[in-house]
C-alpha positions as a Markdown table, in Angstrom:
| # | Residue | x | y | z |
|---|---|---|---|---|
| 1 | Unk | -10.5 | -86.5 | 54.2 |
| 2 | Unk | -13.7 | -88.4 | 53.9 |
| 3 | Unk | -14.7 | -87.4 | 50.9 |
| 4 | Unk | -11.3 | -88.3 | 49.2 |
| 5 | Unk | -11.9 | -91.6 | 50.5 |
| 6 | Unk | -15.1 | -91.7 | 49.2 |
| 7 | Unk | -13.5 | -90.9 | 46.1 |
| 8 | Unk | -10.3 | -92.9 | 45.8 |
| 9 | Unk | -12.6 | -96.2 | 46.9 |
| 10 | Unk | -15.1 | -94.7 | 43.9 |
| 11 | Unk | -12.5 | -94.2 | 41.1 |
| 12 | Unk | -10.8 | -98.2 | 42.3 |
| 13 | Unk | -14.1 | -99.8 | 42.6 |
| 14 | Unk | -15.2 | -98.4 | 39.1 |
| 15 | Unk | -12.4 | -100.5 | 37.8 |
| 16 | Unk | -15.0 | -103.6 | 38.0 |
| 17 | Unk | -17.4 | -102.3 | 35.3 |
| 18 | Unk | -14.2 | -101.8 | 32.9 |
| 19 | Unk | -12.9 | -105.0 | 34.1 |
| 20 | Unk | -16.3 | -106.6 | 33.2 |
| 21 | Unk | -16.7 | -104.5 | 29.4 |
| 22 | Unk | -13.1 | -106.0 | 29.1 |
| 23 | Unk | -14.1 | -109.8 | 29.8 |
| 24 | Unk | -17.4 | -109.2 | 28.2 |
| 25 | Unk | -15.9 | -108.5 | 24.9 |
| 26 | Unk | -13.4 | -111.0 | 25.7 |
| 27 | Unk | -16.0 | -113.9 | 25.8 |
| 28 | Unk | -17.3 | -112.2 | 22.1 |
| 29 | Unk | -14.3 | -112.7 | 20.6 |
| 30 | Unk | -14.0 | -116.7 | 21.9 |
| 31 | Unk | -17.5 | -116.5 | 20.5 |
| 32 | Unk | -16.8 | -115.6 | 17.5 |
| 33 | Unk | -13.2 | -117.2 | 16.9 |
| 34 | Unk | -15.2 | -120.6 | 17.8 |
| 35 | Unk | -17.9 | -120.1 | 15.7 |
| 36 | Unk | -15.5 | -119.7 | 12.7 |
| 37 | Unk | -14.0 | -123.1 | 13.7 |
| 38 | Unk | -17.2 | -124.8 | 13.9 |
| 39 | Unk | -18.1 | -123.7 | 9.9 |
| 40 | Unk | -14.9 | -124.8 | 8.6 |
| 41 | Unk | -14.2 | -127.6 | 10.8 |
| 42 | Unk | -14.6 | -131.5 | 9.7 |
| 43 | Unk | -16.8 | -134.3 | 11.6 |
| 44 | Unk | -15.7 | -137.6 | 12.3 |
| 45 | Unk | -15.9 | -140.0 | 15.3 |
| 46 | Unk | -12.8 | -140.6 | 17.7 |
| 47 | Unk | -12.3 | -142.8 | 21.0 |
| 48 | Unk | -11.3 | -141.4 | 24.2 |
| 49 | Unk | -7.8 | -143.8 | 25.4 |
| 50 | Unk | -6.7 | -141.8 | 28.4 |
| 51 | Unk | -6.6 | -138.9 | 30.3 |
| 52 | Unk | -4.1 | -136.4 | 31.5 |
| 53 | Unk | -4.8 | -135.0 | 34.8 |
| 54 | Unk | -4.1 | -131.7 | 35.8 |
| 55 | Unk | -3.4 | -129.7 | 39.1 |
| 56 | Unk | -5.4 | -127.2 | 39.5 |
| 57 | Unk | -5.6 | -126.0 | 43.7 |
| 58 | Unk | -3.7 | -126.9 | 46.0 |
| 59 | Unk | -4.1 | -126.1 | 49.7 |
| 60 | Unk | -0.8 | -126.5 | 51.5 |
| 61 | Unk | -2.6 | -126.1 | 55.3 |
| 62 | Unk | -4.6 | -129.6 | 54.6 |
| 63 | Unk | -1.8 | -131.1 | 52.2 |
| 64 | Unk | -5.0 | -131.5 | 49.5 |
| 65 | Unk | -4.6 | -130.5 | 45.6 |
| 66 | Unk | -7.5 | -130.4 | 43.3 |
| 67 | Unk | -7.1 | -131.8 | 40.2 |
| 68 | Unk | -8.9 | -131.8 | 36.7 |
| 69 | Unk | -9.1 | -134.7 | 34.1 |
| 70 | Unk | -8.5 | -133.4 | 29.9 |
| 71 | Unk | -9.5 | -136.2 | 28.2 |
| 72 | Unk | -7.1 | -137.7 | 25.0 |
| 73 | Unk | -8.6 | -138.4 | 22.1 |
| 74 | Unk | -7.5 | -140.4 | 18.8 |
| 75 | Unk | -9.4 | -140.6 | 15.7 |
| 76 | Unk | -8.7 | -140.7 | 11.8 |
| 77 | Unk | -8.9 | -138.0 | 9.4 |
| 78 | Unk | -9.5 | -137.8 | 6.1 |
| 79 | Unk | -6.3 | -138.5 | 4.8 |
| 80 | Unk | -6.3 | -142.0 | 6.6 |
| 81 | Unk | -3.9 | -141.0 | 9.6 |
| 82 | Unk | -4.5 | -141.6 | 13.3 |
| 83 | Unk | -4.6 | -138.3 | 15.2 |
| 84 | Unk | -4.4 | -137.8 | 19.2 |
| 85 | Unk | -5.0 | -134.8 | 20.8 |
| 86 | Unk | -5.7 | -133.9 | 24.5 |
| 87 | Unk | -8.8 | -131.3 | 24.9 |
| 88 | Unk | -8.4 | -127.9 | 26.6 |
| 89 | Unk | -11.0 | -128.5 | 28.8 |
| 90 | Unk | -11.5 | -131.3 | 31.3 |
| 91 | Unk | -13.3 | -131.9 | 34.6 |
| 92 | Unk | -13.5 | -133.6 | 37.7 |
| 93 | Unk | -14.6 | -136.3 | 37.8 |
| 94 | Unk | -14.0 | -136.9 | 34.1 |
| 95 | Unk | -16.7 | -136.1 | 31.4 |
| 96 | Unk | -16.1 | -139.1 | 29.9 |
| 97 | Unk | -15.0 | -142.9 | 30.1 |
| 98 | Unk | -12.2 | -144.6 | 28.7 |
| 99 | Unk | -13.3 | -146.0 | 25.5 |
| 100 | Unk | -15.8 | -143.8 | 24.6 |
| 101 | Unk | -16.9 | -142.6 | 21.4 |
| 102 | Unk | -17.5 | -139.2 | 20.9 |
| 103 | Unk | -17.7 | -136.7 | 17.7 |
| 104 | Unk | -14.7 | -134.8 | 16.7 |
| 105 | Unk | -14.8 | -131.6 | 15.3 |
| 106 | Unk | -11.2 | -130.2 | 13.3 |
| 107 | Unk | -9.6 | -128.7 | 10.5 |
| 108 | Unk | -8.2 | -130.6 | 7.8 |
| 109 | Unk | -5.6 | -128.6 | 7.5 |
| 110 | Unk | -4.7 | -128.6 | 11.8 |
| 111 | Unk | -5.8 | -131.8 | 12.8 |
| 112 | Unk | -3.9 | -131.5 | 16.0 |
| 113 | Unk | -6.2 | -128.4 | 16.7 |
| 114 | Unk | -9.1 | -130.8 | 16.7 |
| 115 | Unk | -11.8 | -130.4 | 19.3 |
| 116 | Unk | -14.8 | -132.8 | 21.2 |
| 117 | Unk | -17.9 | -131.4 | 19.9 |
| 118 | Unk | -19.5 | -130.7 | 23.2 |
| 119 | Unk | -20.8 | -127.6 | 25.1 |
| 120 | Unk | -18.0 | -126.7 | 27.1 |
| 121 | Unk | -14.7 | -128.2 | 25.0 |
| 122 | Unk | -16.1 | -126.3 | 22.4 |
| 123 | Unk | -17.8 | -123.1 | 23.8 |
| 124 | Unk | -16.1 | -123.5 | 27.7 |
| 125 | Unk | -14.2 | -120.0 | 27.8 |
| 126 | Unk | -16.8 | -118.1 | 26.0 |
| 127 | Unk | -19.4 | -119.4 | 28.8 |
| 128 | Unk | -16.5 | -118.4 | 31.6 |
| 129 | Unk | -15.6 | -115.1 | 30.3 |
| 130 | Unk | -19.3 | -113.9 | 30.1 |
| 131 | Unk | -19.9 | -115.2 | 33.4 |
| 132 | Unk | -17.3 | -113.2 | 34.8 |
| 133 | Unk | -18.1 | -110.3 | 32.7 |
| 134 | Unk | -21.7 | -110.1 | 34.1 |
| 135 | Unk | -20.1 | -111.0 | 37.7 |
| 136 | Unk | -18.2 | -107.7 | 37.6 |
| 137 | Unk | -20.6 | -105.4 | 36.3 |
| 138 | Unk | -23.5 | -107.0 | 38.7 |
| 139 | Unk | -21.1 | -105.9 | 41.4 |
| 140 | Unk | -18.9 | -103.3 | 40.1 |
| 141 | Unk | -22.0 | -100.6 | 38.4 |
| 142 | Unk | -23.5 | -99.9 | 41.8 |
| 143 | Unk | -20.8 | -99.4 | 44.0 |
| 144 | Unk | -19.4 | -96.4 | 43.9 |
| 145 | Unk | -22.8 | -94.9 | 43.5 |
| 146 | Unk | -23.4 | -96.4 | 46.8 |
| 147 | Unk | -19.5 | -95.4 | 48.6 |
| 148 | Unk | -19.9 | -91.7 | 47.4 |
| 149 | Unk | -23.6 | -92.0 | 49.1 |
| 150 | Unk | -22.7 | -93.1 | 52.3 |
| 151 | Unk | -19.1 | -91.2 | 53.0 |
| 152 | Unk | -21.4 | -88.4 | 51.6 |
| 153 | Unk | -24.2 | -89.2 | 54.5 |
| 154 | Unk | -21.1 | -89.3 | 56.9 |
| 155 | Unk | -19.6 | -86.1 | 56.0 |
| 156 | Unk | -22.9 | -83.9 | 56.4 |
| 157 | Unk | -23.1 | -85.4 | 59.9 |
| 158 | Unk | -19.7 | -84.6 | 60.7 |
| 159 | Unk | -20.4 | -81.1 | 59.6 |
| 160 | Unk | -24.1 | -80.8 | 61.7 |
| 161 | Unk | -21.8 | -81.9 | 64.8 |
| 162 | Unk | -18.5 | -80.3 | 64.1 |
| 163 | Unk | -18.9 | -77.7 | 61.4 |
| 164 | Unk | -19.4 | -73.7 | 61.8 |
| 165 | Unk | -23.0 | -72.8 | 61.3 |
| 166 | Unk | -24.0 | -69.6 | 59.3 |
| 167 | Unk | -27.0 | -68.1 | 58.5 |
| 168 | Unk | -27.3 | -67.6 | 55.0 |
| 169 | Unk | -29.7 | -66.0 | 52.6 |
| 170 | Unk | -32.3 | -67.7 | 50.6 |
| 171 | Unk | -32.3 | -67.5 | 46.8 |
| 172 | Unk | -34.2 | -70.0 | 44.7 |
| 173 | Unk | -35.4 | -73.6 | 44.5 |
| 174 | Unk | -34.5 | -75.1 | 40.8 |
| 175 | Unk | -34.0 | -78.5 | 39.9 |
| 176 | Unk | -31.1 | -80.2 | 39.6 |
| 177 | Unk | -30.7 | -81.0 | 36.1 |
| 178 | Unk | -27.5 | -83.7 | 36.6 |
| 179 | Unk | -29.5 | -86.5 | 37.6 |
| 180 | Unk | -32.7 | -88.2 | 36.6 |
| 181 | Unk | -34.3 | -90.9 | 37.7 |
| 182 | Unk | -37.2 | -92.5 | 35.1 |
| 183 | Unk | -37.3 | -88.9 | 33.6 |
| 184 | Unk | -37.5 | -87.1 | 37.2 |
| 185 | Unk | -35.0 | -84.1 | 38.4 |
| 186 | Unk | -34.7 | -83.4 | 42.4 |
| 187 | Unk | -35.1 | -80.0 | 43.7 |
| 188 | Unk | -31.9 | -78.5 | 45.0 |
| 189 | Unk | -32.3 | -74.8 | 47.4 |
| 190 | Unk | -29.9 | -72.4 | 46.7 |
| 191 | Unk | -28.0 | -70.1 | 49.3 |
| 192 | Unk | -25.7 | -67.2 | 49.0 |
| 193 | Unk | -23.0 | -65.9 | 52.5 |
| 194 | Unk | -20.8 | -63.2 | 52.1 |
| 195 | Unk | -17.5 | -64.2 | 54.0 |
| 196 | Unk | -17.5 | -61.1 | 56.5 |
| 197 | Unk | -13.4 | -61.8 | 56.8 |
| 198 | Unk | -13.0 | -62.0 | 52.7 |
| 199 | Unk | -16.1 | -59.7 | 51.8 |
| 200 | Unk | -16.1 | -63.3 | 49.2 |
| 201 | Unk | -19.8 | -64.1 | 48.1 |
| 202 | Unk | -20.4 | -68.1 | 48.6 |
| 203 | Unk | -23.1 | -70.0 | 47.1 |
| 204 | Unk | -24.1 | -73.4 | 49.0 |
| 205 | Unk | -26.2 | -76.1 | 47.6 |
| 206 | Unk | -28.2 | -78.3 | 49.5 |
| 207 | Unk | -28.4 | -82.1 | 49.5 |
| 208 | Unk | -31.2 | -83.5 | 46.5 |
| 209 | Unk | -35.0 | -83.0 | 47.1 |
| 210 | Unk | -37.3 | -85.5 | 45.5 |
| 211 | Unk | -40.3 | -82.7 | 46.5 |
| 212 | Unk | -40.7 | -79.0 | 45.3 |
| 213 | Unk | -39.8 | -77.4 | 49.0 |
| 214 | Unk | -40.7 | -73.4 | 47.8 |
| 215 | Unk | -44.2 | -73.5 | 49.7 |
| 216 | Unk | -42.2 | -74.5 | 53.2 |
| 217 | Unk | -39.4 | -72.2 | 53.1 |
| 218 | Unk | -40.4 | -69.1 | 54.5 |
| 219 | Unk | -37.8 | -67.4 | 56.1 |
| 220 | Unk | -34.7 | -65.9 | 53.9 |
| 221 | Unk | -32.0 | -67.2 | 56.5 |
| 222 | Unk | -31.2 | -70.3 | 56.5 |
| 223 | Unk | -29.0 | -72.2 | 58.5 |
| 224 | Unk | -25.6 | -74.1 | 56.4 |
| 225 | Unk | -23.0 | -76.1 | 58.4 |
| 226 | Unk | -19.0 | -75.2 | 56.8 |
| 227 | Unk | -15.7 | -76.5 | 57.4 |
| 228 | Unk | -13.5 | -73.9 | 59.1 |
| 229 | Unk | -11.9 | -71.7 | 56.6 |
| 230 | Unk | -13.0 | -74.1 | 53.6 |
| 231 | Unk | -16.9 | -73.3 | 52.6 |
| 232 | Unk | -16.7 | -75.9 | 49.8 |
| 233 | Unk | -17.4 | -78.3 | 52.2 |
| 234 | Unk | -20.8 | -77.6 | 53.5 |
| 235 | Unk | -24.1 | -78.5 | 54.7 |
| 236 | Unk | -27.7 | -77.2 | 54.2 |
| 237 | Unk | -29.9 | -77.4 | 57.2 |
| 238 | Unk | -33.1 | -78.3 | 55.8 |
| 239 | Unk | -34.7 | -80.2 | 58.5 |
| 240 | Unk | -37.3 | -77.8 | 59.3 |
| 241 | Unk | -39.1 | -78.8 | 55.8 |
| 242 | Unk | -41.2 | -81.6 | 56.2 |
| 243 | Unk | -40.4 | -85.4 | 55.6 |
| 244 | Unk | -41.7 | -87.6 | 52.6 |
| 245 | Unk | -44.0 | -90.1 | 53.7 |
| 246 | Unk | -42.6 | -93.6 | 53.4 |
């Protein structure tokens, strides 16, 4: 049961770093639709004359709402005709004052589409989707490295406590060629137990080694912890080899 959990919260938690690709490539895409806009786009100078103002939170307990001010622009364009538009993007408190003058960016063609040509009205989602791209990988890449690690820890010591011990025969130390870390493989020792009821040969493997172990092991029996009538789930005893130095 533990192990399923480990591996139900493994497979949801994994969801982060897809989550995060997903956003990541989001925030390229705003990248590079605003870049395009910023190449074609026009340059002229327009006046902020108001602001709308925006809910944005509102916390019912304390009767407060939090609100954000998108400032309104109006300018000319090239064809001679005054154009207002309010920006995407607004703060609080507001960015700018009433009355100020500040460079407009827009497309001939879309003059309503016209934007301030400032770090966030221009490049504000890109900035927030990468942000929370990098937020969900930071936190999403490790974690179910870490779950599977610790119900793993959990489960051998619910075996050592609770499990059937066996004494099974040695067979080999070899290194376990699934993992690496900066180019190194653990050691893994290798056991074999014929099931006396089943006459069914059973190989157990034991828990990563980041030592060779062959010079301490010398006896052929060696102790491994099962689950009653299931010998997938088991546990090498290996505590009579010596411990790493930390």
């Amino acid at each position: 049961m533990k192990v399923r959990l480990a591996t139900i919260c493994a497979v949801v938690f994994s969801i982060f770093p897809l989550v995060g690709l997903g956003t990541l490539a989001g925030a390229f895409v705003s990248y590079q639709q605003t870049n395009a806009f910023v190449k074609e786009a026009a340059k002229t100078e327009g006046t902020v004359v108001d602001f709308v103002v925006v809910s944005l939170i509102q916390n019912n307990r304390r009767s407060t709402t939090s609100y954000s001010y998108r400032p309104t622009v109006r300018f000319m364009n090239s064809q001679g005709t005054k154009v207002e538009f309010t920006s995407q993007t607004g703060s609080n408190p507001p960015s700018y004052l009433k009355g100020q003058k500040v460079e407009i960016l827009y497309k001939p063609d879309k003059p309503q589409d016209a934007r301030i040509n400032d770090l966030f009205p221009l490049w504000g989602d890109s900035i927030f989707l990468a942000g929370m791209g990098g937020l969900f990988l930071i936190i999403g890449l490790p974690i179910p490295a870490v779950i599977i690690f610790v119900f793993r820890e959990r489960n051998h010591e619910y075996l050592k406590k609770s499990g059937l011990p066996i004494r099974t025969r040695f067979q080999r130390v070899e290194l376990n060629t699934s993992l690496s870390v900066d180019g190194v493989h653990p050691f893994v020792v290798l056991t074999e137990w014929q099931d006396p009821s089943t006459s069914e040969l059973h190989t157990f493997q034991s828990q990563n080694l980041w030592f060779d172990p062959s010079d301490h092991i010398t006896s052929e029996d060696i102790t491994v912890f099962i689950e009653k009538n299931n010998p997938k789930k088991h546990y090498v005893d290996l505590s009579f080899l010596p411990k790493l130095e930390k």
